[in-house]
N, CA, C and O atoms as CSV, one atom per row, in Angstrom:
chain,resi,resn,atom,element,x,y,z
A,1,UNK,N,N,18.667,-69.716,136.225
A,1,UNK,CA,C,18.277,-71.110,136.333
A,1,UNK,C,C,16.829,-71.224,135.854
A,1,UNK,O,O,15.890,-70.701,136.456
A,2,UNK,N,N,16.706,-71.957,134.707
A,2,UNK,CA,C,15.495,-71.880,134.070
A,2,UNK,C,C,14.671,-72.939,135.204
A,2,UNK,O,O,15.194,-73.720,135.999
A,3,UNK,N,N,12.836,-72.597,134.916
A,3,UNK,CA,C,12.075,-73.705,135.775
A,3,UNK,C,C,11.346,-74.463,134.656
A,3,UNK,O,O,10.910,-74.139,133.551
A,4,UNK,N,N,11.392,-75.893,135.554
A,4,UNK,CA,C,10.648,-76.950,134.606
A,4,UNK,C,C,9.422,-77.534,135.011
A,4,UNK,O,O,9.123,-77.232,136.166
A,5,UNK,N,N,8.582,-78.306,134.402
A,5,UNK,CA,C,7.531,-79.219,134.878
A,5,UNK,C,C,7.898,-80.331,135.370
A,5,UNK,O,O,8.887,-80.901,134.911
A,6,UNK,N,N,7.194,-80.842,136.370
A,6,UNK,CA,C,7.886,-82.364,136.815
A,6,UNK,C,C,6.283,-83.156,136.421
A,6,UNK,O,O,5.170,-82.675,136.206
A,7,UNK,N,N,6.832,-84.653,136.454
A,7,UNK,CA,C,5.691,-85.504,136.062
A,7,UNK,C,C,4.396,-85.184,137.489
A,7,UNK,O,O,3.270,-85.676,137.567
A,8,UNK,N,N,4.755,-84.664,138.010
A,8,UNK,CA,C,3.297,-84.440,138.596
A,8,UNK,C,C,1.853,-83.791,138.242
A,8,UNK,O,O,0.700,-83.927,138.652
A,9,UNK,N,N,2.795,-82.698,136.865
A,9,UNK,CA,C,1.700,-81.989,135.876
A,9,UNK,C,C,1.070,-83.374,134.897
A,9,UNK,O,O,0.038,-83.038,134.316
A,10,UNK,N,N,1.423,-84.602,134.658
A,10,UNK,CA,C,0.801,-85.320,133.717
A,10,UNK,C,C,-0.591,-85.186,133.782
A,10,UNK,O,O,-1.096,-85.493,134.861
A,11,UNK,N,N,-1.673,-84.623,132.477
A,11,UNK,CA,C,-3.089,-84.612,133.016
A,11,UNK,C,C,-3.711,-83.289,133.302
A,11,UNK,O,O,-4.726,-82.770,132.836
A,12,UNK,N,N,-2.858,-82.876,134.177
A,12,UNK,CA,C,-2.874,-81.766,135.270
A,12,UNK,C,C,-4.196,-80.785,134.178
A,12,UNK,O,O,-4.007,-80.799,132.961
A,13,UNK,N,N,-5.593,-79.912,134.810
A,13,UNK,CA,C,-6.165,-79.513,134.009
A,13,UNK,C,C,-6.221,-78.361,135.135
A,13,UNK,O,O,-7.257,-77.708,135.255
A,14,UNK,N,N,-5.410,-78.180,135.734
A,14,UNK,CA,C,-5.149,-76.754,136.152
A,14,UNK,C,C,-4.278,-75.792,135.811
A,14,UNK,O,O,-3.140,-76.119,135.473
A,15,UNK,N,N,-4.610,-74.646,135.838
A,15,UNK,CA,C,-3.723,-73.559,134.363
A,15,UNK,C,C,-3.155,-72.640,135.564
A,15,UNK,O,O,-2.244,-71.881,135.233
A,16,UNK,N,N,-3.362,-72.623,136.235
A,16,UNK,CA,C,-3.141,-71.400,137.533
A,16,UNK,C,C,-1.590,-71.092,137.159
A,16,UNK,O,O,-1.071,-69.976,137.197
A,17,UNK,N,N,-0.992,-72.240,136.810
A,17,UNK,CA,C,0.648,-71.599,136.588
A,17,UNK,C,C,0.604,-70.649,135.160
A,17,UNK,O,O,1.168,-69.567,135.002
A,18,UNK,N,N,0.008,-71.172,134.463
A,18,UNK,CA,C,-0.114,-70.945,133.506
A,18,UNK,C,C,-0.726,-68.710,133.645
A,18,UNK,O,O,-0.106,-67.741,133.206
A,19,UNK,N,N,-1.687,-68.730,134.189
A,19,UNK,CA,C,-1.851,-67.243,134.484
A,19,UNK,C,C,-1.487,-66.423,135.228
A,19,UNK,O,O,-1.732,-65.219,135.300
A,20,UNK,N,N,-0.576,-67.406,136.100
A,20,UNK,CA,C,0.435,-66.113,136.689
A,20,UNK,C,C,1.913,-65.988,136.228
A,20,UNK,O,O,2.834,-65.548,136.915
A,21,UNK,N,N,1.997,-66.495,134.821
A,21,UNK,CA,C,3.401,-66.641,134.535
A,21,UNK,C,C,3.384,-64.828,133.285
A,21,UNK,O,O,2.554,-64.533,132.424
A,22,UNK,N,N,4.338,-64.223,133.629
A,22,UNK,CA,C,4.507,-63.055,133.041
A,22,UNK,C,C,4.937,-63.001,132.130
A,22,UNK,O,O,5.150,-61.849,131.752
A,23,UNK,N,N,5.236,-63.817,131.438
A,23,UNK,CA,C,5.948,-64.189,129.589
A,23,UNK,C,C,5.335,-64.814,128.709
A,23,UNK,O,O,5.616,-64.693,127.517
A,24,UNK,N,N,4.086,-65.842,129.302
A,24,UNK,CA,C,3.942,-66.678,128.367
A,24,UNK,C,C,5.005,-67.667,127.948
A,24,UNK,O,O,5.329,-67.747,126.763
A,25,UNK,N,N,5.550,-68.411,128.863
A,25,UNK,CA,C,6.622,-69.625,128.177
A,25,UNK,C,C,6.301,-71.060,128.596
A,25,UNK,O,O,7.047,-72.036,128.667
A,26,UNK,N,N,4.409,-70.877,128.970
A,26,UNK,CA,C,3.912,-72.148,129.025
A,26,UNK,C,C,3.619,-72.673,127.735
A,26,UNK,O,O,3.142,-71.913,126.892
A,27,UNK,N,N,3.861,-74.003,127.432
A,27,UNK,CA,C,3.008,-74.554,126.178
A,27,UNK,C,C,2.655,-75.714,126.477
A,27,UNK,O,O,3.325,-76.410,127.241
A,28,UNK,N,N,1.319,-76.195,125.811
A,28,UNK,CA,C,0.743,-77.673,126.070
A,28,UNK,C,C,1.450,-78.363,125.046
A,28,UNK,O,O,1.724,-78.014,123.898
A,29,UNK,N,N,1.772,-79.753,125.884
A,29,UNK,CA,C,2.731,-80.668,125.696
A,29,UNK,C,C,1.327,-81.894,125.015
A,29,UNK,O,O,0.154,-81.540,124.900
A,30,UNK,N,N,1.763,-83.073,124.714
A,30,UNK,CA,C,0.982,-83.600,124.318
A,30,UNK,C,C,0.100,-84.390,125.688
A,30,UNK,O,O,-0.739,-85.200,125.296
A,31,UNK,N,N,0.174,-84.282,126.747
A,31,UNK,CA,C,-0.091,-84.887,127.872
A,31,UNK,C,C,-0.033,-84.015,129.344
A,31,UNK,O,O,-0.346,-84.429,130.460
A,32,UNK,N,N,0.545,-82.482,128.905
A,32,UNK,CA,C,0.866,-81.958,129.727
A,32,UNK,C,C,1.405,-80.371,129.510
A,32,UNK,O,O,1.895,-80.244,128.388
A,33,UNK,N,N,1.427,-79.406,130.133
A,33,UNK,CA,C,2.485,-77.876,129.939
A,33,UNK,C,C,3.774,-78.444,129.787
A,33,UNK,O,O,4.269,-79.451,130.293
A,34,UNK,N,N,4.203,-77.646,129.032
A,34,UNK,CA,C,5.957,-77.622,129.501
A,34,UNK,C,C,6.725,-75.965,129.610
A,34,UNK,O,O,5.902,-75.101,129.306
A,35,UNK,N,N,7.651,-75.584,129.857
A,35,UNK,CA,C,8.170,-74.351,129.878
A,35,UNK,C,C,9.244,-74.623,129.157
A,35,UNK,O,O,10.089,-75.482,129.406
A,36,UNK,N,N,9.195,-73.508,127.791
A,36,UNK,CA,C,10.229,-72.931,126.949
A,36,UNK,C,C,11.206,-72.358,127.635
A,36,UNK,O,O,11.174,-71.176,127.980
A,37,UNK,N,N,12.279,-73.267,127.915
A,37,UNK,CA,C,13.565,-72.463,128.872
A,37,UNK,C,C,13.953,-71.455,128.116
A,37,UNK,O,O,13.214,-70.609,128.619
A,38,UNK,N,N,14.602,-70.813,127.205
A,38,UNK,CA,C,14.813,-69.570,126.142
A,38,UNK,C,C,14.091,-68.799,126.828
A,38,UNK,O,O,14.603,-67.823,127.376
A,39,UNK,N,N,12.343,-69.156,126.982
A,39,UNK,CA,C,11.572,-67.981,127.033
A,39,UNK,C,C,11.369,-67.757,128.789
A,39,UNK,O,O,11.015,-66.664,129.230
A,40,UNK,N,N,11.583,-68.669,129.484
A,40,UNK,CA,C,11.509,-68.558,131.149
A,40,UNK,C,C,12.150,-67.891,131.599
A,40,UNK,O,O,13.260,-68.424,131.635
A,41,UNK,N,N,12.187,-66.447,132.243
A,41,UNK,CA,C,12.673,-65.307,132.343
A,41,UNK,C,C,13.281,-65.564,134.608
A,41,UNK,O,O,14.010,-64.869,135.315
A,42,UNK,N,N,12.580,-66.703,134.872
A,42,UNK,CA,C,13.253,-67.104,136.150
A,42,UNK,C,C,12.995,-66.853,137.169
A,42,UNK,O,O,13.760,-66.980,138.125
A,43,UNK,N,N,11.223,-66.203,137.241
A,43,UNK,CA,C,10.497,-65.394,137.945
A,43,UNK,C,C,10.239,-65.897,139.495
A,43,UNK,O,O,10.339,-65.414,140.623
A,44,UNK,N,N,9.754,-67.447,138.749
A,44,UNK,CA,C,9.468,-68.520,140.274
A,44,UNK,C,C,8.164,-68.521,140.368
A,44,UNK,O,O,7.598,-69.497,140.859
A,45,UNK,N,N,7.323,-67.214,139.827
A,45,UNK,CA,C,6.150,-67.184,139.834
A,45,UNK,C,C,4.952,-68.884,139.894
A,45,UNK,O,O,4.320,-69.348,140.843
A,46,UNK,N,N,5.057,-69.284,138.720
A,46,UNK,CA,C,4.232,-70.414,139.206
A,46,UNK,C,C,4.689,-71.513,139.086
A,46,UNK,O,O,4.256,-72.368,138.313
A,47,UNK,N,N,6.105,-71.693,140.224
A,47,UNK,CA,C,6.456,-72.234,141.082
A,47,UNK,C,C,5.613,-71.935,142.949
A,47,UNK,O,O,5.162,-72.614,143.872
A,48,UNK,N,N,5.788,-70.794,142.670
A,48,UNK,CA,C,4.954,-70.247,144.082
A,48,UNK,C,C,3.383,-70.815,143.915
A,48,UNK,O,O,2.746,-71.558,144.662
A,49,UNK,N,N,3.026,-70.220,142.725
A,49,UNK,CA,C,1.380,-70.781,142.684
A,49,UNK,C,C,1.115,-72.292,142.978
A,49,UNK,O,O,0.256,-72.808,143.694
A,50,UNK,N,N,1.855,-72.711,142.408
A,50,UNK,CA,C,1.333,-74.429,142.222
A,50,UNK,C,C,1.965,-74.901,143.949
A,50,UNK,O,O,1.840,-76.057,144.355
A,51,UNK,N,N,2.488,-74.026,144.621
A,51,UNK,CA,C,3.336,-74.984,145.746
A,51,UNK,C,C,4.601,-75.384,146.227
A,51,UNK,O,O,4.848,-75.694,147.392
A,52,UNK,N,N,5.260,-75.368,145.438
A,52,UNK,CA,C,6.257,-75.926,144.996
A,52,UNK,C,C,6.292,-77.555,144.501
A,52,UNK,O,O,7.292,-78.266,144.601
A,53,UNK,N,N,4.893,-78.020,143.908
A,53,UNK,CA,C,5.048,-79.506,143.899
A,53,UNK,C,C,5.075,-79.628,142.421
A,53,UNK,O,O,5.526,-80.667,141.939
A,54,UNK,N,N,4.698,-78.804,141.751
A,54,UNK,CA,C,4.660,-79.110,140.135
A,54,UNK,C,C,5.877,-78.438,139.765
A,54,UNK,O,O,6.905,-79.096,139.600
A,55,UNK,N,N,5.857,-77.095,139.610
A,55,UNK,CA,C,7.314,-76.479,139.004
A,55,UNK,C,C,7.984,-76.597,139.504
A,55,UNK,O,O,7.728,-76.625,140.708
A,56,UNK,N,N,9.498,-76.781,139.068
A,56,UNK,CA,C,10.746,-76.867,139.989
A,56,UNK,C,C,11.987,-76.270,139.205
A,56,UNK,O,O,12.260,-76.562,138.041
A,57,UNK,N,N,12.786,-75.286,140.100
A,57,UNK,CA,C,13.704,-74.797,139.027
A,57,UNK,C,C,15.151,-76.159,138.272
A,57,UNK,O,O,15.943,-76.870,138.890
A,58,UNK,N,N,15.041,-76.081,137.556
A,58,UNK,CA,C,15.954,-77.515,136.498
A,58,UNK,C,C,17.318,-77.788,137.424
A,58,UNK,O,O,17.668,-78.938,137.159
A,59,UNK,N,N,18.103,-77.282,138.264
A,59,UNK,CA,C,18.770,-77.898,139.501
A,59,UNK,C,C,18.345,-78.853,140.226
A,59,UNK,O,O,18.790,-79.992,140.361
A,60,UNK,N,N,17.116,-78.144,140.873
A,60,UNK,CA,C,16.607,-79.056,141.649
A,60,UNK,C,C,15.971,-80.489,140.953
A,60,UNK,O,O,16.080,-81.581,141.511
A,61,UNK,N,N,15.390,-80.320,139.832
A,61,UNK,CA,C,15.252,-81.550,138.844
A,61,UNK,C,C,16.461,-82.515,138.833
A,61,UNK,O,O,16.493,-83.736,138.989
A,62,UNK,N,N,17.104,-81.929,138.683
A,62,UNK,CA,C,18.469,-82.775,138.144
A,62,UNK,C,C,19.239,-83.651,139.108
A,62,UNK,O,O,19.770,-84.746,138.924
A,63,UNK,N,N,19.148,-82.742,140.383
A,63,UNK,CA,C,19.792,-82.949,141.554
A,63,UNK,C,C,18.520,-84.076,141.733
A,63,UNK,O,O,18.954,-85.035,141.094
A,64,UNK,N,N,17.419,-84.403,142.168
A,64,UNK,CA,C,16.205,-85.077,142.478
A,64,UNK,C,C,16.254,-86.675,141.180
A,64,UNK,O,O,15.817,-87.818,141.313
A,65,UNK,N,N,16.849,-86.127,140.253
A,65,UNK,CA,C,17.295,-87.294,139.168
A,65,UNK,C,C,18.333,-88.103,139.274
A,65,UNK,O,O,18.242,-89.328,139.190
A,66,UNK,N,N,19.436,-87.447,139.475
A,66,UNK,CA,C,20.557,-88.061,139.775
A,66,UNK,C,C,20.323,-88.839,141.248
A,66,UNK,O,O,20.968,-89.882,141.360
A,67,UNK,N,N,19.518,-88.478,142.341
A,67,UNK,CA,C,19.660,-89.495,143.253
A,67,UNK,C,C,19.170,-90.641,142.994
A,67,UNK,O,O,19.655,-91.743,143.249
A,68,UNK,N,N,17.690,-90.251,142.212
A,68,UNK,CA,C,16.825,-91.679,142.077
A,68,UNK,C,C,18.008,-92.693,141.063
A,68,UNK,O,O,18.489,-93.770,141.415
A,69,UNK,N,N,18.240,-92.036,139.880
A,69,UNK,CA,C,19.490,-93.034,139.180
A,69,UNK,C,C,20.095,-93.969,140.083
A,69,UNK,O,O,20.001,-95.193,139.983
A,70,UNK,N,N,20.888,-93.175,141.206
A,70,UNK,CA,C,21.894,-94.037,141.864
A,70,UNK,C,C,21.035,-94.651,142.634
A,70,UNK,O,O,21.509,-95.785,142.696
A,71,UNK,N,N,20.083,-94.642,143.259
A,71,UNK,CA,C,19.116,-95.724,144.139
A,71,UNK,C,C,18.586,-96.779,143.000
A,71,UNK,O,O,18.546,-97.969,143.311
A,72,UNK,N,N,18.222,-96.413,141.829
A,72,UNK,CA,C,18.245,-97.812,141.185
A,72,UNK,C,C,19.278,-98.326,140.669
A,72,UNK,O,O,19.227,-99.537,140.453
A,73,UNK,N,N,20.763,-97.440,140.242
A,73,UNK,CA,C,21.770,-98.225,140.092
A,73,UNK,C,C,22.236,-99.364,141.138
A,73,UNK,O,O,22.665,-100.507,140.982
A,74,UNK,N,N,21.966,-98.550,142.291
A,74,UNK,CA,C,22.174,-100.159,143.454
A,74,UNK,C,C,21.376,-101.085,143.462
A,74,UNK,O,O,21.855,-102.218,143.490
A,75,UNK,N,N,19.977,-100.934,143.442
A,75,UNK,CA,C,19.158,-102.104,142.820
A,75,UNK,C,C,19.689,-102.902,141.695
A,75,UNK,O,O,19.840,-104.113,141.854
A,76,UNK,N,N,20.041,-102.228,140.360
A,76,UNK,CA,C,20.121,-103.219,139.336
A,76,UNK,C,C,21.113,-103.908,139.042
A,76,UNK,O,O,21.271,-104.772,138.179
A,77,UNK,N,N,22.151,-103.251,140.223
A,77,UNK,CA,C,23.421,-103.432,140.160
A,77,UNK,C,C,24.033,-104.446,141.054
A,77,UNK,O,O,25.115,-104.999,140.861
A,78,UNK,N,N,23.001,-104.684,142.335
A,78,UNK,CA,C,23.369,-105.527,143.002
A,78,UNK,C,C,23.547,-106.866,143.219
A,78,UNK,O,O,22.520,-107.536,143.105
A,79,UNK,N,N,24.710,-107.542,143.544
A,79,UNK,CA,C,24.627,-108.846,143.218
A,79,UNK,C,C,25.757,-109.257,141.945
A,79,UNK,O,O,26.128,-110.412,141.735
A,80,UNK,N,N,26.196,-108.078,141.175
A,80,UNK,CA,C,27.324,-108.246,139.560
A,80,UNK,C,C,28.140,-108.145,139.896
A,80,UNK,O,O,28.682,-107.046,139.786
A,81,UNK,N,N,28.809,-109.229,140.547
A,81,UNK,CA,C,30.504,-108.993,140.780
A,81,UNK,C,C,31.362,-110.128,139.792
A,81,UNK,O,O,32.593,-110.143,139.797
């Protein structure tokens, strides 16, 4: 299960994930790191560093996406019958 950045890195001018990651599969994004899934070997490493509030392995992204979707699908949805 590869790990990703969440929008909490936007900005972010701390590298700490960045030097404890053992591959090198950070790269600066135009606004931000991102991780080369190919090259993310699945360590967790700076996932641990940052907290768990910036990295997150791409499950938990997804799973954390799909709820917000359906909480605004009932918002935008409510009321169309």
């Amino acid at each position: 299960m590869t790990y990703a950045v969440n929008e909490s890195c936007i900005r972010c001018k701390t590298m700490d994930c960045v030097d404890v990651c053992p591959v090198d599969c950070f790269y600066e994004g135009e606004n931000m790191l991102v991780i080369h899934p190919d090259e993310c070997i699945d360590c967790g490493s700076a996932s641990r560093e940052t907290g768990k509030t910036s990295v997150f392995a791409t499950l938990i992204l997804l799973q954390t996406a799909q709820k917000s979707l359906g909480r605004r699908r009932g918002v935008c949805c409510a009321g169309e019958d």
